[in-house]
N, C-alpha and C positions, 0 to 999 in steps of 0.2 A: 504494500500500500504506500501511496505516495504521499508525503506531507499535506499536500494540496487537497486531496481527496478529504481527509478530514472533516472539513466544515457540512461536506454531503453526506457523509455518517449520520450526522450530530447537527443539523440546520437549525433545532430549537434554542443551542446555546448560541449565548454571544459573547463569541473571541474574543473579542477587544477586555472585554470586563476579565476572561479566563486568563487570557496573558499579564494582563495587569496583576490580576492575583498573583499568577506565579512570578512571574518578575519581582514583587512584593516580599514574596517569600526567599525568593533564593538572594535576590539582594541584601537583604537582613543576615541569612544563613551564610552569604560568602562575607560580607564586612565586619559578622561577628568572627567570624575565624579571622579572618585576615587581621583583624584588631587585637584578639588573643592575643600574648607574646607571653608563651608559660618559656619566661626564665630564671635565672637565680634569684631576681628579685622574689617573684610570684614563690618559687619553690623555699625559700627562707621564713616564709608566712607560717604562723603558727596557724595551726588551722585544726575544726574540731574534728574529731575522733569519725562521726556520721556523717563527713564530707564524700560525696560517691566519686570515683575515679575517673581523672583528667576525661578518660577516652568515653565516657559518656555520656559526657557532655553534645557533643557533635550529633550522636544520633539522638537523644533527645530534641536536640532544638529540630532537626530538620523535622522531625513526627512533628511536633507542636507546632511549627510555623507551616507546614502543611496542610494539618488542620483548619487552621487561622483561615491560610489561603483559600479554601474553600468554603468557610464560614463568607469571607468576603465575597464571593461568588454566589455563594446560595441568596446571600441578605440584601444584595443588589439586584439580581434576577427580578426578587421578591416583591423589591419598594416599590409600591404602585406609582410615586409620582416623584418630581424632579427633586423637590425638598429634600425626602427620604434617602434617595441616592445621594446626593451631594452630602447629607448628613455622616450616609455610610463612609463615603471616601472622605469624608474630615478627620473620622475616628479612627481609620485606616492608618491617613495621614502623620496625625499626631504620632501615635501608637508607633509608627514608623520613626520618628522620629527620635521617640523617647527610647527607643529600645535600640537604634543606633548608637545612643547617646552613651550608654554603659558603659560598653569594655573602654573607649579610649579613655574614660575618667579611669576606671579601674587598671586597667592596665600596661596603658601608655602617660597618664600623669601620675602613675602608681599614689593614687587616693582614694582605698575605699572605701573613708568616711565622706567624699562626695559621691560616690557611686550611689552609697546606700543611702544617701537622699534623694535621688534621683530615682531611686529603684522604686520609691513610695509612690510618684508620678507615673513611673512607669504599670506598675500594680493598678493606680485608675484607670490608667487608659484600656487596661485589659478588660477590668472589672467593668468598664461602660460598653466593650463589643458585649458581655454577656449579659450586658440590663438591656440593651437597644435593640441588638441582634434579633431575640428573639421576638421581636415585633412585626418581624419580617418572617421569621422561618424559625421555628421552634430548634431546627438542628444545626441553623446556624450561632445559635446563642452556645448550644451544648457542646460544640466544636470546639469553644473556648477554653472550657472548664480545665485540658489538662494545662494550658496555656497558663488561666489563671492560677493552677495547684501550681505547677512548678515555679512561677515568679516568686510566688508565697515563699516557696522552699528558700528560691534563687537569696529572698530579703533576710529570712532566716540564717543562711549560711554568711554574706556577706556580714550581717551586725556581730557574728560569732568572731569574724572575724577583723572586725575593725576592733573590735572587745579584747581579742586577744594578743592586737599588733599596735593597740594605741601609747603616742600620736604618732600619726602623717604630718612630716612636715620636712622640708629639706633636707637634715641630718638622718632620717629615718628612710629617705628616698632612692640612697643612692644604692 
């Protein structure tokens, strides 16, 4: 089957919203890795005991932001009128925003007593696709949820470990 053919499979969806989600998704999924830098700094962090292992991090976020991405697809499909839509791709937007915004505070200004305030921003912007969402599509709100679990986790571990590496501050940076 040839790429092109695709859209005759499937004529009820619309691409444009589908690639946007996924573009959405793997953009997040490539700029959080690429942001990552586990090096001796990261690796000298005292860190708690119930931390899960570096290498599961990667496939956790691609499931989660996968989900997300088609949470944004279903709940736009959905919105009967222009408002709705524009509303969706704001919280998209934001949420895009806020969760780019993470790793380089955490781990390219090696700060993650600003991460972990940023991460509380972040935690809304999830928490409002799972209030809004399902206004549109009950499985798009639910799409969220592990999204919403693991940020939980994500603010959980991050305050462990501002807790147990405080202060961030130039002497402590290098």
């Amino acid at each position: 089957m040839v790429f092109t053919e695709l859209p005759t499979i499937m004529p009820h969806m619309d691409w444009t919203i589908v690639w946007l989600a996924v573009g959405w998704a793997v953009i997040l999924g490539g700029a959080g890795g690429y942001l990552t830098d586990i090096g001796p700094w990261y690796y000298n962090l005292r860190k708690p005991s119930w931390q899960p292992p570096d290498w599961l991090f990667g496939p956790a976020w691609t499931v989660i932001l996968g989900l997300s991405a088609w949470s944004l697809y279903l709940g736009f499909a959905a919105a009967p009128y222009t408002f709705d839509r524009t509303l969706i791709l704001a919280l998209f937007a934001v949420n895009f925003v806020l969760h780019l915004a993470w790793s380089p505070l955490f781990f390219k200004a090696k700060r993650p007593d600003w991460a972990l305030v940023e991460n509380v921003f972040l935690w809304l912007s999830v928490l409002a696709l799972c209030l809004v969402l399902p206004r549109y599509s009950s499985l798009a709100g639910w799409l969220n949820a592990p999204y919403l679990a693991w940020v939980s986790f994500a603010f959980m571990l991050n305050w462990k470990i501002v807790q147990l590496n405080r202060p961030f501050d130039e002497a402590t940076r290098a």
